[in-house]
C-alpha positions in Angstrom: -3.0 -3.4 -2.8 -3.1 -7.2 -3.1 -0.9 -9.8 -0.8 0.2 -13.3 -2.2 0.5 -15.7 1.0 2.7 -18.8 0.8 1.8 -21.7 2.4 4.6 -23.9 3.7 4.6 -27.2 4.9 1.8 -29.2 6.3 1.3 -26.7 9.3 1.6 -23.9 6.8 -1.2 -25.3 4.1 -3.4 -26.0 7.1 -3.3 -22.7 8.3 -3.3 -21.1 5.1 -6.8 -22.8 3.7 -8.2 -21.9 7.1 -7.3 -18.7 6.9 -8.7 -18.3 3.1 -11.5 -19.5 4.1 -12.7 -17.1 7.1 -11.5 -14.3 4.9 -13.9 -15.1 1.9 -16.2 -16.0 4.4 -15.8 -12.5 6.0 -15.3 -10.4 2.8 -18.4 -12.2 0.3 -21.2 -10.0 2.3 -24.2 -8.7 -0.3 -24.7 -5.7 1.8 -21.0 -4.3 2.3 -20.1 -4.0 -1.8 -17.5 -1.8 -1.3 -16.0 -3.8 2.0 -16.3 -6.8 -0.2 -14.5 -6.0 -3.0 -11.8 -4.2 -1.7 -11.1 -7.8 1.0 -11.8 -9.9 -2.0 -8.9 -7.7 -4.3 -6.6 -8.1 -1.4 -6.7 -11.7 -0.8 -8.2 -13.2 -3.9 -8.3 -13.0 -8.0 -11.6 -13.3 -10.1 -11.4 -15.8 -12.7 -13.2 -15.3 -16.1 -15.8 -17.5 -14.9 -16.3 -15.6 -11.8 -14.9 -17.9 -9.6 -12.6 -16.4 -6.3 -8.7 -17.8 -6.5 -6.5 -17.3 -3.6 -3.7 -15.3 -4.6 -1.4 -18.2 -2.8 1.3 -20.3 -3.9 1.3 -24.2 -1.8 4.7 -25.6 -1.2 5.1 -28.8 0.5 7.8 -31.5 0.1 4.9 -34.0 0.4 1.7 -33.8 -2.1 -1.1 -35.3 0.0 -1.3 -32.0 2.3 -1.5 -29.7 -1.1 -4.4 -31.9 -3.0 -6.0 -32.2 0.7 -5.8 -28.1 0.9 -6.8 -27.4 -2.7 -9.8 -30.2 -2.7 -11.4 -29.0 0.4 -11.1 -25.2 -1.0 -12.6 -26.6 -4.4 -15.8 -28.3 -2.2 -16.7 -25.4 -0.1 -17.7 -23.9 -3.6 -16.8 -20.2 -2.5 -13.0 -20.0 -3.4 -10.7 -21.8 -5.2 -6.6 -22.1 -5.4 -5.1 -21.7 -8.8 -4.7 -24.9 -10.7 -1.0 -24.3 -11.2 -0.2 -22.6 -7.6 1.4 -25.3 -6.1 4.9 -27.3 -5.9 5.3 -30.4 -4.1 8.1 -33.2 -4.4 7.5 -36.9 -2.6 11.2 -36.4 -0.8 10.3 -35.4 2.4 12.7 -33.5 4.4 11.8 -35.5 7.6 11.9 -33.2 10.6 15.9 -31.8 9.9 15.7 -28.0 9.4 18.9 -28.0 7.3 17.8 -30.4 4.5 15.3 -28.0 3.9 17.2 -24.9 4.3 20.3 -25.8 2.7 19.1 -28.8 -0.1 15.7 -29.0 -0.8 15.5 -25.2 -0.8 18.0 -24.4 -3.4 17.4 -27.7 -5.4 13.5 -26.4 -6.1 14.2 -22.2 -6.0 13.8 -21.7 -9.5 10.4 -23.9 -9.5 9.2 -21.8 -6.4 10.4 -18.5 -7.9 8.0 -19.1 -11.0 5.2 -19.8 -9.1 5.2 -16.7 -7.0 6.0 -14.8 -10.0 2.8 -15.7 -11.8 1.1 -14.8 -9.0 2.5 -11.4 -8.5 2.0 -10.8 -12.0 -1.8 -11.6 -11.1 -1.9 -8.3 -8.7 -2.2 -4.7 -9.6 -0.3 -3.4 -7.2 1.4 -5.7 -5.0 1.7 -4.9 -1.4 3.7 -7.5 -0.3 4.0 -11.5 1.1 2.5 -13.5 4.5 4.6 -16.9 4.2 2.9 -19.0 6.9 4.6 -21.8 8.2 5.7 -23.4 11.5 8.6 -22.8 13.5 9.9 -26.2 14.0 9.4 -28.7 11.2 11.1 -29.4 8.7 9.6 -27.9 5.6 7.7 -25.2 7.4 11.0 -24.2 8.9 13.9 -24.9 6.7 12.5 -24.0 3.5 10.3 -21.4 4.6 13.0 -19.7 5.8 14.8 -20.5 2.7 12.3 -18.8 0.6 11.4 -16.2 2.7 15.0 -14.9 1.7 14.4 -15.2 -1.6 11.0 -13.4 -1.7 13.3 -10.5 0.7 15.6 -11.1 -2.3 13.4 -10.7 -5.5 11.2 -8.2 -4.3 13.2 -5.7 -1.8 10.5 -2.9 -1.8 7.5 -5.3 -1.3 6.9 -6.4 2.9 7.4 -9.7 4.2 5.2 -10.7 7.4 5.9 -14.1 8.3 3.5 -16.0 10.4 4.9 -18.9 12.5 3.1 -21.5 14.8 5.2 -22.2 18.2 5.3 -26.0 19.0 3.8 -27.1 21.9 6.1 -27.0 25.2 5.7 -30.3 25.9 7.3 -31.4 22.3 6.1 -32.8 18.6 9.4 -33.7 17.2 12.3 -34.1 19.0 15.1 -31.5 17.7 12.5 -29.2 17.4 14.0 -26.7 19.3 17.0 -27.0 17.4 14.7 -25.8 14.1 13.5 -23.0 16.1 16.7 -21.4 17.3 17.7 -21.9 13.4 14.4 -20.4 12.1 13.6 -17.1 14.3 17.5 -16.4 14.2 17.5 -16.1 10.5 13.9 -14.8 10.3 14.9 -12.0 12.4 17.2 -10.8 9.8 15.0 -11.4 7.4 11.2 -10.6 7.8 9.5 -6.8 8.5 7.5 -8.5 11.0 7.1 -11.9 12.5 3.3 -12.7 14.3 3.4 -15.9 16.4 0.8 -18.0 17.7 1.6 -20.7 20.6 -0.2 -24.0 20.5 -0.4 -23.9 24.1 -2.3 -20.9 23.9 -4.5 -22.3 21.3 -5.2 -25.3 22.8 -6.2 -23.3 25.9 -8.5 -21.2 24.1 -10.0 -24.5 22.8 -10.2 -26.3 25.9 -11.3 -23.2 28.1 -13.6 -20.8 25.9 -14.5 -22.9 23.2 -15.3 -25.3 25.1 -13.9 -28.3 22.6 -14.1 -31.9 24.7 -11.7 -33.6 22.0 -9.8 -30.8 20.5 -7.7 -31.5 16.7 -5.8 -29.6 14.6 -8.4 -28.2 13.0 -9.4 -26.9 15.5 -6.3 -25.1 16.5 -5.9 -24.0 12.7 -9.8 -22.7 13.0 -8.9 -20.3 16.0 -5.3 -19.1 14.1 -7.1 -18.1 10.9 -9.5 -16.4 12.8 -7.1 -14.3 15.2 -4.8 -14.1 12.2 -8.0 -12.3 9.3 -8.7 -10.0 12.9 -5.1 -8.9 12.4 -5.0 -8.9 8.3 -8.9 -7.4 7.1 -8.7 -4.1 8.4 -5.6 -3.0 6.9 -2.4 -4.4 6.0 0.1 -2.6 7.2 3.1 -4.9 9.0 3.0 -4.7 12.9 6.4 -4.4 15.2 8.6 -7.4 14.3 7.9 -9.9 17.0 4.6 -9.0 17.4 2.0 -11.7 19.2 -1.6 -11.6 18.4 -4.7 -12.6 20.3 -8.4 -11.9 19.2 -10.7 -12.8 21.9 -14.6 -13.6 21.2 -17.6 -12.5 22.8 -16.1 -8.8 24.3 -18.0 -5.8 26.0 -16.4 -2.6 24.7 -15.2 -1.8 27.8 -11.5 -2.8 26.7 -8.7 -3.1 29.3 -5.3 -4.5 29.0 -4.3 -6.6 32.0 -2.8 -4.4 35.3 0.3 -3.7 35.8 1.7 -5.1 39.3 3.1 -2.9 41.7 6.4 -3.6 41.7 6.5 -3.9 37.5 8.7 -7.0 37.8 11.1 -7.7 35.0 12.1 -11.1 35.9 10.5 -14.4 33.3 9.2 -15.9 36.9 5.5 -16.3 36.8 3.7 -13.6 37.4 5.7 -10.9 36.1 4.6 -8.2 34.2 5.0 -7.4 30.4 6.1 -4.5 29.3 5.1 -3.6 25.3 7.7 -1.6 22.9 4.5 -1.2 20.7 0.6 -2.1 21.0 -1.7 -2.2 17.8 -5.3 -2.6 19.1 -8.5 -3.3 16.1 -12.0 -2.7 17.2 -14.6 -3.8 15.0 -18.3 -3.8 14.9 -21.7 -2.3 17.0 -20.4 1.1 18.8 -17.1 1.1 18.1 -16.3 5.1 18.0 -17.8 4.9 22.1 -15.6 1.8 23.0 -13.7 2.8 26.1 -9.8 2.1 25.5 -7.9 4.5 27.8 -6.1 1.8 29.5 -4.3 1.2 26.9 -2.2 4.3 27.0 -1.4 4.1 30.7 2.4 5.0 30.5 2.6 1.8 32.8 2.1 -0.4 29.9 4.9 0.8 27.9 8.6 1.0 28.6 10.0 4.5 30.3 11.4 6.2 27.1 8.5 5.4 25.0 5.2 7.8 24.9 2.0 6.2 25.2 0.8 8.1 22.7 3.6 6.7 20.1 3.5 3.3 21.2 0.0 2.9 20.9 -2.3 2.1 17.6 -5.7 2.3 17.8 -7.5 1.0 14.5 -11.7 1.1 14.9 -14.4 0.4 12.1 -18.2 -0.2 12.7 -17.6 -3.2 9.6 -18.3 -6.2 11.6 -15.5 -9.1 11.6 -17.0 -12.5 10.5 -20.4 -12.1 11.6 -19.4 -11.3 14.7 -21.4 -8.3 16.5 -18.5 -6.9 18.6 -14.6 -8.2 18.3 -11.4 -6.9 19.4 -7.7 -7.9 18.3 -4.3 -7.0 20.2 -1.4 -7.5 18.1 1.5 -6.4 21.0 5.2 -6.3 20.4 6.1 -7.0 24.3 8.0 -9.4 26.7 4.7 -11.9 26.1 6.9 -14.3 23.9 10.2 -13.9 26.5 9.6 -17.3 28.6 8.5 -19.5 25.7 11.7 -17.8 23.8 13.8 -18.4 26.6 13.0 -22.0 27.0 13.3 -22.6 23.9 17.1 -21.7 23.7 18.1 -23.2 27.0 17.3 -26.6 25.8 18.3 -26.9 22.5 21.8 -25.3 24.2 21.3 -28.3 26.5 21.2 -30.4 23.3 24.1 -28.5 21.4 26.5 -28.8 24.6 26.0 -32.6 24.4 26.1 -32.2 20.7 23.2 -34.5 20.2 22.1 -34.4 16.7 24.4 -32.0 15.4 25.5 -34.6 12.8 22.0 -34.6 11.1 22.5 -30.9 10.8 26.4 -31.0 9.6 25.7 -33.6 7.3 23.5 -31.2 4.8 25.9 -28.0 5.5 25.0 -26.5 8.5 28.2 -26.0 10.8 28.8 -25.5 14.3 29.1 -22.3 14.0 25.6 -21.4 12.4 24.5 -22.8 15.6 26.5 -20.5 18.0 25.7 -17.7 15.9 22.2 -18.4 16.2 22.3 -18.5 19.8 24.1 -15.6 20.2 21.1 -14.2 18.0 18.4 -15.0 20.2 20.2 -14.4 23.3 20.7 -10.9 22.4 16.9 -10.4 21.6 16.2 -11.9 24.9 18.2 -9.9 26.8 17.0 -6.6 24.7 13.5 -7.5 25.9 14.0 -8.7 29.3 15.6 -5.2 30.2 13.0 -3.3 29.1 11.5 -1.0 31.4 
């Protein structure tokens, strides 16, 4: 079962090369043939020559991310992308989520269309599509979501599993959470599953366990591709929608989830505990099969009406992940994303009730009232979650 990713936007290309490259990196092992084939079908084609292509088609409204993605593939002289895989335009869509969504979208569908098509034509069996993109730009957002719906479109039966990088709380653009409201409202709609990674997370992970003095984007890219191939190799089947993922490095198999606090608070106020509709936990590596992971089905993880034992996955194989000895990933469909949600829609409603900006977005056919219904979206996801007990 193969899986063409679409790479959208400069966050989305970044990522995406990244993440091609740890999986090639993880799958090309001499002494795992059968391991490394089956990863390499997956994720890559075999040219006539032998060479690996990443079964990936590269949008971007701007060129120079694309030939900076595709020449830095080409130079690690493992993998490749596809000479004709990629579409990109100079016409920038700035930073406005609606040019994308509602213009440059639609103006470049067919061209988009084409390209994905000669990938899927490329698989055997096609599995379904990871679009990776961020949540708040303007190509990675607006036309990702655009196309997202027209892959859920085209191909009904095959799974969509869109990845999305959270800005940073502190703000890279500055109607950015106006993007994000418009992006997971319609994405929720849309996608099977949705994994999200927070830049404030990664940056911590950075800072804090990597121990990075002067951390970049690639940096932050590096640690996504490598939670996000702990989440992919093992098997491919899409998690909860609204799942979050973390792979930590460097674990004793002695697994725990955090403890629950006494009084199982439900509030978003620090502190609080979050409850999990769904957990899927991947062990890989040295003694797996005696890695201890009963704390994971303490019924105090999970809300009241859920069994543990239906809640929780537990996938294990003794295949190693990257050259790593011993590595564990959570992908959890819980309250984990309800603060950084949450603050997210109370200021761009801060913004919308002053209607700053909302010409930029009227202007290229987004209305008022996609707005409010987008709010009213979210707000009924955050409430969903926030009374989960």
């Amino acid at each position: 079962m193969s899986v063409v990713t679409v790479q959208l936007g400069q966050c989305g290309n970044q990522v995406g090369q990244e993440l091609f490259d740890v999986m090639c990196s993880d799958a090309r092992d001499v002494h795992r043939k059968t391991y490394s084939a089956v990863s390499c079908e997956r994720f890559f084609r075999q040219t006539t020559q032998g060479a690996l292509e990443a079964r990936a088609v590269l949008i971007d409204m701007e060129p120079k991310v694309i030939n900076h993605s595709m020449s830095k593939a080409a130079k690690s002289g493992r993998w490749r992308y596809g000479e004709t895989s990629h579409f990109s335009q100079k016409q920038g869509s700035g930073n406005n989520w609606a040019n994308g969504y509602c213009v440059l979208g639609p103006r470049h569908r067919d061209a988009v269309e084409e390209l994905v098509r000669r990938e899927v034509e490329h698989c055997d069996m096609l599995a379904g599509f990871i679009p990776i993109m961020s949540v708040a730009g303007g190509t990675g957002s607006g036309v990702g979501t655009f196309i997202t719906q027209c892959l859920r479109d085209v191909y009904p039966s095959s799974f969509v599993l869109n990845h999305l990088t959270w800005p940073y709380g502190t703000g890279e653009v500055i109607v950015q959470n106006y993007n994000s409201v418009l992006t997971l409202a319609h994405l929720y709609q849309l996608s099977d599953a949705i994994l999200v990674h927070e830049n404030d997370i990664v940056h911590k992970i950075c800072s804090q366990l990597l121990k990075i003095k002067q951390i970049s984007f690639s940096d932050i890219n590096r640690v996504i591709a490598h939670q996000l191939g702990g989440v992919l190799q093992p098997t491919l089947t899409p998690a909860s929608c609204g799942a979050y993922s973390r792979h930590p490095i460097g674990i004793d198999w002695q697994v725990c989830p955090p403890p629950a606090s006494a009084g199982r608070s439900r509030s978003l106020s620090a502190g609080s505990f979050n409850t999990s509709l769904a957990n899927l936990l991947i062990l890989r590596g040295k003694d797996v099969y005696s890695a201890e992971t009963g704390g994971f089905e303490d019924p105090a993880i999970y809300t009241s009406w859920l069994p543990p034992d239906e809640a929780l996955s537990l996938w294990k194989s003794p295949v190693p992940f990257n050259k790593y000895e011993k590595s564990a990933t959570l992908v959890s469909n819980s309250q984990a994303l309800l603060r950084p949600l949450d603050d997210m829609v109370r200021k761009a409603w801060n913004m919308f009730a002053s209607r700053a900006y909302i010409h930029q977005y009227v202007k290229f056919g987004i209305s008022e009232e996609d707005f409010l219904d987008s709010f009213t979206s979210l707000e009924q996801v955050i409430s969903s979650y926030s009374e989960l007990q």
